[in-house]
N, C-alpha and C positions, 0 to 999 in steps of 0.2 A: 353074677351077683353072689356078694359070699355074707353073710350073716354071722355075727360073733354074739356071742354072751358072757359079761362079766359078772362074778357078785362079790361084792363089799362088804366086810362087815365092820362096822365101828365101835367104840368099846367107849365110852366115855366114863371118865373118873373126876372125880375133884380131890387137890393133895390135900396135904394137913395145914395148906398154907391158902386155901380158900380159891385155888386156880383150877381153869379148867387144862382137862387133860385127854390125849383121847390114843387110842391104839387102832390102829386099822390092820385089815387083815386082808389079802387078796384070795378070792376062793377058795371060801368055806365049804366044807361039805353041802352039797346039795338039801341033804334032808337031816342039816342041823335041827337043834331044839332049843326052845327058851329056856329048856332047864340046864340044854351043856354050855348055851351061852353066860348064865346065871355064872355055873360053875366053871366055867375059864373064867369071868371078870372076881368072882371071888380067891383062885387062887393066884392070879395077879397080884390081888392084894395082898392077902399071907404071905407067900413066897418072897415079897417084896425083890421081884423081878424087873421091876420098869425103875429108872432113873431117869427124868427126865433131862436134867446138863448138868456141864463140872458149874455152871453157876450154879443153878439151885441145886447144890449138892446136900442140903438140908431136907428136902422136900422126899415125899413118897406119898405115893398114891394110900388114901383114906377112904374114900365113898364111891359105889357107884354111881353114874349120873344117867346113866341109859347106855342105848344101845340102835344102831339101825344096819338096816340090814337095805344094801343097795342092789338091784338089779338092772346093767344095763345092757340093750341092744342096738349092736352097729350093723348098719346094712352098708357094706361097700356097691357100689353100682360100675359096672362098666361100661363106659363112656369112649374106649375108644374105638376108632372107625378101622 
């Protein structure tokens, strides 16, 4: 039996075009904080680092919309004889 753990972290924004938008992150620091998640979704937006496509090439992230923070666990089982 072997046992994983993944965590997620999702960044949700809305552009200045009223869509939603979201950033994911594959393993985050274990002992992140809501304040350095605060501060990575706010220098996202300064930085204006995320483009979401060459279509909406007009668009840039504006608002935070939240954030969640995913935690999962896979148990493989061995089944063979």
């Amino acid at each position: 039996m072997m046992i994983r753990t993944t965590t997620t972290l999702s960044c949700q924004f809305k552009d200045n075009m009223g869509n939603n938008r979201s950033l994911t992150l594959d393993q985050p620091r274990e002992d992140i904080t809501l304040e350095e998640i605060q501060e990575f979704m706010e220098y996202v937006i300064e930085a204006d680092v995320y483009h979401p496509s060459v279509e909406d090439a007009e668009a840039y992230l504006a608002f935070i919309n939240g954030a969640t923070l995913t935690r999962k666990t896979v148990e493989t089982l061995d089944l063979s004889k």
